[in-house]
C-alpha positions in Angstrom: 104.3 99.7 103.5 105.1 96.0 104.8 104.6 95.6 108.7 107.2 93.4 109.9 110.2 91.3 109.2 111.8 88.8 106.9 110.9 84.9 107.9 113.9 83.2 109.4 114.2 80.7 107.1 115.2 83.6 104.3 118.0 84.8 107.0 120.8 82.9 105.0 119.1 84.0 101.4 118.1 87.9 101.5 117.2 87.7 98.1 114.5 85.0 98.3 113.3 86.9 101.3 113.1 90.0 98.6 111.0 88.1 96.0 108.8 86.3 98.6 107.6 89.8 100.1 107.6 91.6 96.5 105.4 89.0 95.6 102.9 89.5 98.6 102.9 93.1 98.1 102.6 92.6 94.5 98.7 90.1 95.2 95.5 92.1 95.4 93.9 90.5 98.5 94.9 91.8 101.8 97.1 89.2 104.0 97.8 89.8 107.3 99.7 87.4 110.1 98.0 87.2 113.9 99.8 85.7 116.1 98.7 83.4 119.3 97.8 86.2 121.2 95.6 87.6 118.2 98.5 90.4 118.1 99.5 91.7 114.1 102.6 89.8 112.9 102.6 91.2 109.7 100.6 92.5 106.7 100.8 93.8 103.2 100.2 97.0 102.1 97.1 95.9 100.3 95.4 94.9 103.8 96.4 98.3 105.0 94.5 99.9 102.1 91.6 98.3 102.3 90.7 99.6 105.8 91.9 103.2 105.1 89.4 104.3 108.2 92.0 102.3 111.1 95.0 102.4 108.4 96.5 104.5 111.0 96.4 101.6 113.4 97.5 98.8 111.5 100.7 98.3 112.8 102.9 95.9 114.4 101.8 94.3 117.5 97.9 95.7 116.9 95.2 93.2 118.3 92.8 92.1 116.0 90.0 92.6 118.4 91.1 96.3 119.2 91.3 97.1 115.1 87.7 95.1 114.9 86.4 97.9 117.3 88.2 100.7 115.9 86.6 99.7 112.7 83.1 99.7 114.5 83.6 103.1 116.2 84.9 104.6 113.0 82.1 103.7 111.0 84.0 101.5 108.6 81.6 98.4 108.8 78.4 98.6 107.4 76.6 96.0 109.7 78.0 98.3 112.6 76.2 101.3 112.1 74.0 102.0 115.0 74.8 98.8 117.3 78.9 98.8 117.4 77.9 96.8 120.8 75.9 93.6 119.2 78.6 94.0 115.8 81.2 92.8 118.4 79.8 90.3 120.4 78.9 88.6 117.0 82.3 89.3 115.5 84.1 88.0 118.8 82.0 84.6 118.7 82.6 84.0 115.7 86.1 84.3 116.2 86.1 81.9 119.2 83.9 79.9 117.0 86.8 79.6 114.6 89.8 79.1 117.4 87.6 75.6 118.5 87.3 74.2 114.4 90.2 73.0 112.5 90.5 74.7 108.3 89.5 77.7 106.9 87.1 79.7 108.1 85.4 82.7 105.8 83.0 85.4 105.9 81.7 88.3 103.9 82.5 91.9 105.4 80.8 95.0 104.4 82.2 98.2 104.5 80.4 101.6 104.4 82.0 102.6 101.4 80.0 100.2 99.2 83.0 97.4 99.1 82.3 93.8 100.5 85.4 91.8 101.2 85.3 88.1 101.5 87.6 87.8 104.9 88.9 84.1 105.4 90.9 83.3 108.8 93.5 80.0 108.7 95.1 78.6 111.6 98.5 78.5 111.9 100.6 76.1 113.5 101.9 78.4 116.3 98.4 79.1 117.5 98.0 82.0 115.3 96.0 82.5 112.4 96.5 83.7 109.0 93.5 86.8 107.5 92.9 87.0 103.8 90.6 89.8 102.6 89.4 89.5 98.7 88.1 92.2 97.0 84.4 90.6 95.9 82.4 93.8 95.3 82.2 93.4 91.6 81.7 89.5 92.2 78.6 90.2 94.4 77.4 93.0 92.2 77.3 90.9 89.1 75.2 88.3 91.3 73.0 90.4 92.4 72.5 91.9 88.6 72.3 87.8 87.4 69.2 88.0 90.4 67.6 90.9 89.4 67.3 89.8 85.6 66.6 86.3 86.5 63.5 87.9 88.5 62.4 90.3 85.4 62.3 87.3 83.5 60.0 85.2 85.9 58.4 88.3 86.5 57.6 88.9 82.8 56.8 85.2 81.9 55.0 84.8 84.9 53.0 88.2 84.3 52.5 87.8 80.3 49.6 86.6 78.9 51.4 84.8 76.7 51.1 81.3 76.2 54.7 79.5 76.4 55.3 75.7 77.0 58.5 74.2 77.3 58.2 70.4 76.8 60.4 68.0 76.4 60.9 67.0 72.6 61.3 62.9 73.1 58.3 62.4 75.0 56.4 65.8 75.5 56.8 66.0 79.1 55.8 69.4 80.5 58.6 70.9 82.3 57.3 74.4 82.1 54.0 76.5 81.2 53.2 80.1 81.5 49.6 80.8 83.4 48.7 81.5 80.1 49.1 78.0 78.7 47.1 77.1 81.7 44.3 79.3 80.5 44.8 77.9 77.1 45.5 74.5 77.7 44.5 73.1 81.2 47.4 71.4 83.7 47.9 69.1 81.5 51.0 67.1 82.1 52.5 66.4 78.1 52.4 68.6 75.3 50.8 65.6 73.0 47.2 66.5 75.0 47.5 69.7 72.9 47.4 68.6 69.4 44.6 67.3 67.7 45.8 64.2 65.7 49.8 63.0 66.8 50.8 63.8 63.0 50.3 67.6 63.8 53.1 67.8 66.6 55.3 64.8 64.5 55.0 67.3 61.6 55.8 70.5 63.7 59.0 68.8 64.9 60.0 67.9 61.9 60.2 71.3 60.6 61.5 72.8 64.1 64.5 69.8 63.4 65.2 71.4 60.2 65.8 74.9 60.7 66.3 74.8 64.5 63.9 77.3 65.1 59.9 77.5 63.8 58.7 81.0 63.4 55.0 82.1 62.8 53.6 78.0 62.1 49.8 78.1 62.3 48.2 74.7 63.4 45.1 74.1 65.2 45.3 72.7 69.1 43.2 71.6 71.4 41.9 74.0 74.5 41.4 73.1 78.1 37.4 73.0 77.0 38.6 70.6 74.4 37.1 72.9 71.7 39.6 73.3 68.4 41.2 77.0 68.0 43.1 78.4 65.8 47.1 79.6 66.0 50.3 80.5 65.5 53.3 79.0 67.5 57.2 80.4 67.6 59.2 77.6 68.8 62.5 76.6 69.2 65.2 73.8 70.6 67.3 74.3 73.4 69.4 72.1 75.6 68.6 71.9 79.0 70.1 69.4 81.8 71.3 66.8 78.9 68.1 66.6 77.5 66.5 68.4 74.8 63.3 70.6 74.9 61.0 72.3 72.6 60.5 76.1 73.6 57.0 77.2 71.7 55.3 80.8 72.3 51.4 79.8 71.3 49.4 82.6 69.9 45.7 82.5 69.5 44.2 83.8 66.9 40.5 82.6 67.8 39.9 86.4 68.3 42.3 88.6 66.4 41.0 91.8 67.7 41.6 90.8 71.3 45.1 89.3 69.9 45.7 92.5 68.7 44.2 94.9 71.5 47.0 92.2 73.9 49.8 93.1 71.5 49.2 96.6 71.3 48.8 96.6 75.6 52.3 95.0 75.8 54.4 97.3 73.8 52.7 100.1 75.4 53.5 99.2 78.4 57.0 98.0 77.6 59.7 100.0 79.3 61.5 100.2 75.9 61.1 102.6 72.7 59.6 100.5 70.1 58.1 101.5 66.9 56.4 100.1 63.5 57.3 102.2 60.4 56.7 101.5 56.6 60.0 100.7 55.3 59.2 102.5 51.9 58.0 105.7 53.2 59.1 106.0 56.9 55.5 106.3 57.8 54.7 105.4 61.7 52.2 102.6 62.2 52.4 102.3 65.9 55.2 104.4 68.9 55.1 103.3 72.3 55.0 105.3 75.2 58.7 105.4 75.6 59.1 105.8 71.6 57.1 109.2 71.8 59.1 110.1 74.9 62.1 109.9 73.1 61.2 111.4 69.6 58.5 113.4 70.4 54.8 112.8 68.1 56.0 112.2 64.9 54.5 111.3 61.6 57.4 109.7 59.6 60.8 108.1 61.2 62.3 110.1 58.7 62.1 112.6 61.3 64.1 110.5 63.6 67.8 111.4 61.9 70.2 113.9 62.3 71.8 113.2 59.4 68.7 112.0 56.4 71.3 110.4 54.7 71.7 108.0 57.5 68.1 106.1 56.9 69.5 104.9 53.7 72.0 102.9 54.9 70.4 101.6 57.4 67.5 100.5 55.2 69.8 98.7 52.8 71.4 96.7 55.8 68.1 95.9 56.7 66.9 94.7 53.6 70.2 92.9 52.9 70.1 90.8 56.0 66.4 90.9 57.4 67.2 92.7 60.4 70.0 94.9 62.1 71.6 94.7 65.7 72.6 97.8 67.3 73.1 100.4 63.9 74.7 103.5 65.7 73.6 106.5 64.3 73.2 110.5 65.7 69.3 111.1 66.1 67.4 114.0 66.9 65.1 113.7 70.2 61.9 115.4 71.4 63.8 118.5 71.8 65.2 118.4 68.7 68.4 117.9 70.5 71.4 115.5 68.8 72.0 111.8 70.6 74.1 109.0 69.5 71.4 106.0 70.0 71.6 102.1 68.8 68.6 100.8 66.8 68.2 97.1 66.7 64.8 96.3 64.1 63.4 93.4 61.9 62.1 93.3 58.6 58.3 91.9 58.4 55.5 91.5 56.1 52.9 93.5 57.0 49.4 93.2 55.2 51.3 92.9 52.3 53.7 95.8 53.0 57.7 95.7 54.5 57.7 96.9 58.1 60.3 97.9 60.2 59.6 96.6 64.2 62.6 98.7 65.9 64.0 99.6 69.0 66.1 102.2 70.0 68.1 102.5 72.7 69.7 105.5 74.2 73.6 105.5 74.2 73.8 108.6 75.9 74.6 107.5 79.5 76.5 104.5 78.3 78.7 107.0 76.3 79.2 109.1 79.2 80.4 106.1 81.2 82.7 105.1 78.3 84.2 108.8 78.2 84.8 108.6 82.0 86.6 105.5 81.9 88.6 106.7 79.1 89.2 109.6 81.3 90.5 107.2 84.1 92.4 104.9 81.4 94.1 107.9 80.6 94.7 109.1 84.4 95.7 106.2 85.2 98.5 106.9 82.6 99.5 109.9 83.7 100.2 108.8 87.2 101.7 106.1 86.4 104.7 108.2 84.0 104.5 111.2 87.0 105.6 108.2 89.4 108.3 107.3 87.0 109.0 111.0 86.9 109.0 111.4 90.7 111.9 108.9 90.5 113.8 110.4 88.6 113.4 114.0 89.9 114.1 112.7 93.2 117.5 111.0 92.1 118.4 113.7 90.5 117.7 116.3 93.6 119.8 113.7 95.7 122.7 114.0 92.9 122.3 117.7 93.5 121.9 118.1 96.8 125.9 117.5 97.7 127.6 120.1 95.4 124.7 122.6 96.1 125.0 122.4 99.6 129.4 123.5 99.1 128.4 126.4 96.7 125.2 127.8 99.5 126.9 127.5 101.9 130.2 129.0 101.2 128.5 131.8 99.2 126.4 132.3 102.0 129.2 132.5 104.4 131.2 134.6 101.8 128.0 137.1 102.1 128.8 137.4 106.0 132.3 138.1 105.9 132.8 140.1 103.0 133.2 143.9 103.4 134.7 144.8 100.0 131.7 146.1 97.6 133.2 144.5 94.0 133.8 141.5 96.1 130.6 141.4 97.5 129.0 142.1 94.5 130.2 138.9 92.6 129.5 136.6 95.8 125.8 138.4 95.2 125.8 136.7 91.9 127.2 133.4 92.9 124.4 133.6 95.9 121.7 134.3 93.8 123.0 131.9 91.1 123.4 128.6 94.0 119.9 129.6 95.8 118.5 129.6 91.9 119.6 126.1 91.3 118.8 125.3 95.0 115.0 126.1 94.4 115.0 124.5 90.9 115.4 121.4 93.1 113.2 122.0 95.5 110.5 122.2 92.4 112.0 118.4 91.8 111.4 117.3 95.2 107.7 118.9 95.1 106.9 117.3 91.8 108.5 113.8 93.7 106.2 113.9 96.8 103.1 112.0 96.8 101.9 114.0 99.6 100.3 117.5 100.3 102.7 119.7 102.6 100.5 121.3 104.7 96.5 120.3 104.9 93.8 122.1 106.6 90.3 123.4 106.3 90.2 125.7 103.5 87.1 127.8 101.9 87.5 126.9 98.2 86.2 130.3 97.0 88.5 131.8 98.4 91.1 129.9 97.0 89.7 131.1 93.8 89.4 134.3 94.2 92.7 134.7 95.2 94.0 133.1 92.2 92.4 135.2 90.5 93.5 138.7 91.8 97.0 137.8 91.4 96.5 136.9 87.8 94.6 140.2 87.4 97.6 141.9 89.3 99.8 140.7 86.7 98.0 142.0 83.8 99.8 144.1 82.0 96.0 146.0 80.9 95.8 144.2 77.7 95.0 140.6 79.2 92.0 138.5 79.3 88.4 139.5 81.3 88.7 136.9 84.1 85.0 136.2 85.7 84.0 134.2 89.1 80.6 132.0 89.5 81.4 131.0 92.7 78.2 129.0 94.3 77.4 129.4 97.5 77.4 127.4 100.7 80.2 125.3 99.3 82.0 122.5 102.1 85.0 123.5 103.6 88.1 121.2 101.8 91.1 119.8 103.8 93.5 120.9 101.2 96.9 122.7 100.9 95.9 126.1 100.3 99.4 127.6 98.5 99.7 124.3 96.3 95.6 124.8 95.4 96.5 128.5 94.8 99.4 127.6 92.6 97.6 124.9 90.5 94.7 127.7 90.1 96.9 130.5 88.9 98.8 128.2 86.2 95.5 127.5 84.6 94.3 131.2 84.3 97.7 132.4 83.2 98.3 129.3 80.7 95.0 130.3 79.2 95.9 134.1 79.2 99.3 133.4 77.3 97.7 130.9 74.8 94.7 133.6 73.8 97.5 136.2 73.4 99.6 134.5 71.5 96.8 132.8 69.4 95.6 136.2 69.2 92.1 134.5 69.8 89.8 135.1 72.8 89.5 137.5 76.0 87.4 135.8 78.6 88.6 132.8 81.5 85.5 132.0 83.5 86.3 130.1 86.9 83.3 128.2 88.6 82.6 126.4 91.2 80.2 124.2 92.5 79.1 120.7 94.6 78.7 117.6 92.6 75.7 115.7 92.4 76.2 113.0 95.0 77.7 116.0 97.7 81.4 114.3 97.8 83.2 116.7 96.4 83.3 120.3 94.5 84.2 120.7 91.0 85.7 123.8 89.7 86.3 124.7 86.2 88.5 127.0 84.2 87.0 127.7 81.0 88.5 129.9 78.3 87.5 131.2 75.1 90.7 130.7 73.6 91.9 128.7 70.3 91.8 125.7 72.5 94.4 122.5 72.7 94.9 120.4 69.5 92.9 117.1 69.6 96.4 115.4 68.6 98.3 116.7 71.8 95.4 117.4 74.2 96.4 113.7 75.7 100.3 115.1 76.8 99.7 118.3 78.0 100.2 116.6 81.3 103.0 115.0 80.9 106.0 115.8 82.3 108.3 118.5 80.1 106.1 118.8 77.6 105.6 122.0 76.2 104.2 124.0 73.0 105.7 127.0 73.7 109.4 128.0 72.5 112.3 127.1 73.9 113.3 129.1 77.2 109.7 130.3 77.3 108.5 126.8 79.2 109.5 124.3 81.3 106.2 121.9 80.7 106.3 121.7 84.4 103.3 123.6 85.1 100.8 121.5 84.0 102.4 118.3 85.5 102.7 119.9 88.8 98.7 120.6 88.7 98.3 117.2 88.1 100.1 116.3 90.6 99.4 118.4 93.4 95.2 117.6 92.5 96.2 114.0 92.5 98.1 114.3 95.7 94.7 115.7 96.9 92.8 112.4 95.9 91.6 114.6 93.3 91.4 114.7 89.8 92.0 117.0 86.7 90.7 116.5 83.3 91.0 118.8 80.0 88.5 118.8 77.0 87.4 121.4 74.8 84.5 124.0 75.0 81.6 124.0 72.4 81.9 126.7 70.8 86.0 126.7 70.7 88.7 127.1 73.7 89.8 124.8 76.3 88.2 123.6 79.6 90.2 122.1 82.7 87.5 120.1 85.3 89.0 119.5 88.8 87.7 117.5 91.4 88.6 118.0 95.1 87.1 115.8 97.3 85.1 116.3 100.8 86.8 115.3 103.5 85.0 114.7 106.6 88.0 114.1 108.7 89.7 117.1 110.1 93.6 117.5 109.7 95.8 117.7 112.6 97.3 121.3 113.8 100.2 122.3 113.2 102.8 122.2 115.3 104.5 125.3 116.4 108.1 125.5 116.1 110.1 126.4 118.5 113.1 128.2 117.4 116.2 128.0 119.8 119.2 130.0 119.8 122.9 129.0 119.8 124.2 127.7 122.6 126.8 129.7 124.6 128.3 126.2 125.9 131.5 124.8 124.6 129.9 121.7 123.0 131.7 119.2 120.8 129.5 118.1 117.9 130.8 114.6 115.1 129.8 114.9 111.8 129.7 112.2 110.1 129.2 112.4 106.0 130.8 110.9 102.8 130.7 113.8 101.0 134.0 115.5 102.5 133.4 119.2 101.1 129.4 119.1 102.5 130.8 117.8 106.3 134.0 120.5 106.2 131.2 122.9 105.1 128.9 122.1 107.8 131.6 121.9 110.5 133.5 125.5 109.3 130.0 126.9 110.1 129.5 125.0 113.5 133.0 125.9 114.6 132.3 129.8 113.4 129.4 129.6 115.6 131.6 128.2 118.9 131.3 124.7 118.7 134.2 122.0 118.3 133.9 120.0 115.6 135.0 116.3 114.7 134.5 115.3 111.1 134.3 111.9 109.4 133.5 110.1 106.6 133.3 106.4 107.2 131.0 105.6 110.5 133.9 102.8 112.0 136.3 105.9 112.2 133.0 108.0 113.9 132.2 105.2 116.6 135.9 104.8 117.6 136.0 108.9 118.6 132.5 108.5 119.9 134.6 105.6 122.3 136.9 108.1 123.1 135.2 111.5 123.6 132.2 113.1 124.9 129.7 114.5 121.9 126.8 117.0 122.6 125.7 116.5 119.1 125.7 113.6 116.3 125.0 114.9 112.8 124.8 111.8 110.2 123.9 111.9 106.5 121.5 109.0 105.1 123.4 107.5 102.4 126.9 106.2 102.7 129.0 103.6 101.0 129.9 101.4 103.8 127.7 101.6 106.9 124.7 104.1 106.3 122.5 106.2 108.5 120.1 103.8 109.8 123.0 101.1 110.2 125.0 104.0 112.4 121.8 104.8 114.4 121.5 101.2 115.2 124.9 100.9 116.9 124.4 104.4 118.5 120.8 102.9 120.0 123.1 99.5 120.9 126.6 101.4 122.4 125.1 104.8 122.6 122.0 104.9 124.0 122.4 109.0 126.1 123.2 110.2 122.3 120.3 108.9 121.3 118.5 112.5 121.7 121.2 114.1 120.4 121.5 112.9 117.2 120.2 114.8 114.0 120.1 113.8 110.0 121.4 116.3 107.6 120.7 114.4 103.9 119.9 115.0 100.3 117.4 111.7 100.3 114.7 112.4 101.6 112.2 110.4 98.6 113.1 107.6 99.2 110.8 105.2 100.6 113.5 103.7 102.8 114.8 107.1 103.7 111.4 108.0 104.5 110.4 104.8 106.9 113.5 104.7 108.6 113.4 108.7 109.6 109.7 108.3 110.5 110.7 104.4 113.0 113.7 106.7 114.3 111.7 110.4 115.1 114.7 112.3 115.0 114.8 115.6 113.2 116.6 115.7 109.7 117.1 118.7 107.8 117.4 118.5 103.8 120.1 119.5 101.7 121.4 122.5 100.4 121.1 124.0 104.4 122.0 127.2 104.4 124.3 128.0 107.5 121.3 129.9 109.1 119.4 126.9 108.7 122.1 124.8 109.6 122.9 126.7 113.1 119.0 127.0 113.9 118.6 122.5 113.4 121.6 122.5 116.1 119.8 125.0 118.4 117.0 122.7 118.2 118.7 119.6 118.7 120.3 120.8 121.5 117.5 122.4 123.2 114.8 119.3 122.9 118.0 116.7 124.2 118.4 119.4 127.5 114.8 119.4 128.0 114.7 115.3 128.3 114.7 114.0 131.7 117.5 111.9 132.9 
């Protein structure tokens, strides 16, 4: 939804005007146009979205202050929470800040949801001021995860006992040392003060120089007492601020049991499963904490594998290239349970021996996550063909609409007036035959609306068990067991209750037909329950039956497509779950069960806000007043339809079909009543309303929409800018008579 209008200098070229506004709508950061006054100009749909707590007062004319507020009072800012007062006052300076400076001004917002939006104001040169919101919640996210890891790392070096020294390789300056190289070493200022004779570190980076990196080179240094110790240095060039420096971890091996007692402290305490096993055997030298968390207390890593065949493959990487990166493989943990997990190792000489130094991470949660986002990937699919469906359905309705509304109503009327039994007996067929194709497209329309129908607070069990004791009460007595575990204390849902229902009772009888006709199976298990974070309540539909086919279990929501034989499905069902859950900003998911069968997993979220009631109808009866009614349609057998049951019913009548012809009669008589269709050649519904607001104005509340286009988004703003009723096509002439009543009735009622 765009607020506003086209800028004037597109009036002479519309179709630049298109692009330009397709192409705002089309950006992912929210724009929005404030005029002097601080009052909305315009926005995109985007800006809408991203407030969806005051989306419902984002509209033309708003005042930035007043949506500020809203947002405040709402709970949509973050910093607002408990002190809306102070929230404003520094809001509002800083806006006044910003009408005193001259360029951009930007700021980051926080919402409640979890998003921060950078929010950047420019002026504009009519006093006004431009607001660009960009989605940076990832952006800050990945900062504050480059942070955190920059603080493990000073945290670790700063906390190892490790000696490290990064000097710099021309001269030996000292640009970092660890504490323990200030143990080890003194503050000393150059990394020549370490080395006993200059050869030794002229020697050392000559060998760093040829291989780039120095692993394991013992030489003797220099302490801070100036006594000679033994070590063992890892070192290694890197380039930092266009110079070069030596990285060099120092060991000391003046006492190898404390060396070994510190080595042995660290991996315990390391957060990470890491073990030493005898390449040759599998035998364990050393599992850390983590490691025996993991695997449990074993004695050979043999144990480790799901599959033993695994090991040997891994080995033989191992010894091929000296060490492995991430080798995926199904292990067996503590509980002797399967899990896919990613060993990275090195192979080392160990007191003459080869040993494996591993690690081994867990890819269980990273899997999950990968799984989900397939899930989306492939949601995201789905919605994006049941939009393109939508389209199509809802052309097709409108195509529809016209001819079906002739054969309704004239059946319908036939119906009335008939009094011979044959007779009637055939119109019976042609009646039930119209009405048939009349609701196959109102299943067109529902699969084309985005929206729910009708939303309010619903008990979700109950939902259920409804479901489920109208599939029992279409068993035939040979069907599936069908079994509730229903948890209690569930949150109320604001849903549509006959659309849940429906999407409920496809599931159980889908599953029902596909066990009898697989002639596998007999029990559907529906559960409920809350999900873990308390937004929402899952329910599944789990059957024991032969299950969905790996190579189609991707379609089976996709629109018309079916595995059963032809005339025995429609391969609407399924698509019209997913889209009824979807219109619920839910979701729907299938995958199979464990031990064989099919499970669906919906997702219905928790929505704090309650819906709106209802309102009540009122119906009105016919008018006994002579009133003349105009009728204006293209469709010439739908308005002499229409106006044969409006002139049965007392009225008089004037029908038209081009809206010139319509506003000359309207010149000329007195109308009670002005019925218009949506869609017309020359001058259409909303262009006919305009000159009826502009020459017309008393027939304003008397004018009614009768229309098969009802999708549309056009059709849809333009009825909802207008409020005036509209009634969809086919009408039936009860229907029909009672929209009239109506009309009538609410345009009496108006005050002159």
């Amino acid at each position: 939804m765009t607020i506003g209008t086209e800028p004037a200098t597109f009036e002479r070229n519309p179709e630049a005007a298109d692009l330009v506004w397709d192409a705002i709508e089309a950006l992912s950061e929210g724009i929005a146009v404030y005029d002097s006054q601080h009052r909305l100009v315009t926005c995109n749909q985007r800006y809408v979205d991203m407030f969806p707590m005051i989306g419902d007062l984002i509209e033309r004319g708003a005042v930035w202050e007043d949506l500020v507020r809203a947002g405040a009072e709402r709970g949509q800012y973050a910093d607002a929470i408990g002190r809306v007062e102070e929230y404003m006052a520094e809001r509002l300076a800083s806006g006044r800040a910003f009408t005193k400076t001259e360029g951009r001004q930007k700021r980051i917002v926080a919402l409640t949801d979890g998003s921060f939006y950078e929010t950047r104001f420019s002026p504009t040169s009519r006093g006004g001021f431009v607001v660009t919101n960009i989605d940076v919640t990832e952006r800050l996210q990945a900062e504050a995860v480059v942070r955190e890891q920059e603080n493990i790392l000073r945290t670790v070096l700063e906390t190892s006992p490790m000696v490290i020294v990064m000097a710099r390789l021309e001269d030996g300056r000292i640009l970092y040392r660890s504490p323990g190289a200030v143990s080890l070493f003194g503050n000393t200022s150059s990394a020549l003060e370490h080395y006993v004779k200059p050869i030794d570190r002229e020697n050392y980076i000559s060998e760093l120089r040829k291989k780039g990196r120095v692993d394991d080179y013992h030489i003797t240094l220099r302490n801070a007492a100036g006594e000679l110790c033994a070590t063992t240095s890892w070192g290694r060039l890197v380039e930092f601020e266009g110079d070069t420096y030596v990285v060099t971890a120092i060991m000391d091996l003046s006492d190898q049991q404390e060396r070994e007692a510190m080595i042995r402290r660290v991996l315990e305490a390391c957060p990470t499963p890491i073990q030493m096993t005898k390449a040759d055997t599998g035998e364990v030298l050393f599992s850390s904490p983590e490691t025996i968390s993991l695997f449990g207390r074993v004695d050979s890593s043999k144990q480790f594998y799901a599959d033993p065949d695994t090991r040997a493959g891994y080995l033989k990487k191992l010894r091929r290239k000296g060490s492995v990166t991430e080798f995926k493989a199904q292990y067996l943990n503590a509980k002797g349970e399967r899990f896919w997990g990613a060993v990275s190792a090195r192979l080392i000489d160990y007191d003459g021996e080869e040993v494996i130094v591993s690690h081994t991470r867990d890819l269980s949660e990273q899997m999950q996550i990968e799984e989900e986002l397939a899930q989306q990937q492939d949601q995201l699919y789905q919605n994006e063909k049941l939009s393109a469906m939508g389209e199509l359905l809802a052309g097709v309705a409108h195509e529809l609409n016209n001819p079906l509304s002739v054969v309704v109503g004239h059946s319908l009327m036939l119906r009335e007036d008939c009094k011979d039994a044959e007779t009637l007996r055939q119109v019976e067929k042609i009646s039930h035959a119209a009405e048939r194709c009349a609701k196959i497209v109102k299943t067109f329309l529902t699969m084309a609306r985005q929206q729910p129908a009708r939303m309010q607070r619903v008990d979700i069990n109950e939902i259920i068990q409804t479901a489920v004791d109208v599939a029992r009460y279409g068993d035939k007595g040979d069907g599936a067991s069908m079994e509730c575990r229903l948890a209690e204390g569930l949150p109320k849902l604001c849903a549509d209750p006959d659309q849940i229902t429906q999407v409920f009772i496809n599931l159980i009888l889908n599953a029902e037909q596909a066990m009898r006709d697989g002639e596998t199976g007999s029990e559907i298990t529906v559960t409920s329950r809350a999900t873990k974070d308390k937004k929402g309540v899952e329910i599944i539909v789990k059957d024991d039956g032969p299950g969905i086919p790996d190579s189609i279990r991707g379609r089976v929501f996709e629109p018309f497509f079916t595995t059963k034989d032809v005339g025995e499905g429609t391969g609407i069902g399924l698509a019209l779950c997913h889209r009824i859950i979807q219109s619920h900003n839910g979701s729907i998911s299938l995958s199979s069960a464990p031990k064989g069968g099919s499970v669906f997993r919906i997702f219905l979220p928790v929505d704090v806000a309650a819906p709106p009631k209802p309102e009540t109808r009122q119906i009105h009866q016919p008018t006994d007043r002579k009133i003349r009614i105009l009728i204006l349609d293209d469709e010439t057998e739908v308005a002499e339809l229409n106006a044969e049951i409006l002139t049965r019913s007392g009225f008089e009548v004037d029908v038209f079909s081009q809206a010139s012809k319509a506003v000359q009669s309207m010149q000329q008589h007195e109308y009670g009543l002005i019925l218009s269709d949506l869609n017309m050649p020359e001058t259409d519904g909303r262009g006919f309303f305009e000159i009826i607001k502009r020459d017309f104005p008393h027939l304003i509340d008397k004018t009614g929409f009768v229309t098969g286009d009802t999708m549309g988004r056009a059709s849809q703003t333009f009825l909802a800018e207008s409020k005036r009723p509209c009634v969809e096509k086919p009408v039936s002439p009860k229907e029909l008579r009672g929209f009239v009543a109506d009309i009538i009735a609410s345009a009496e009622q108006e005050p002159e």
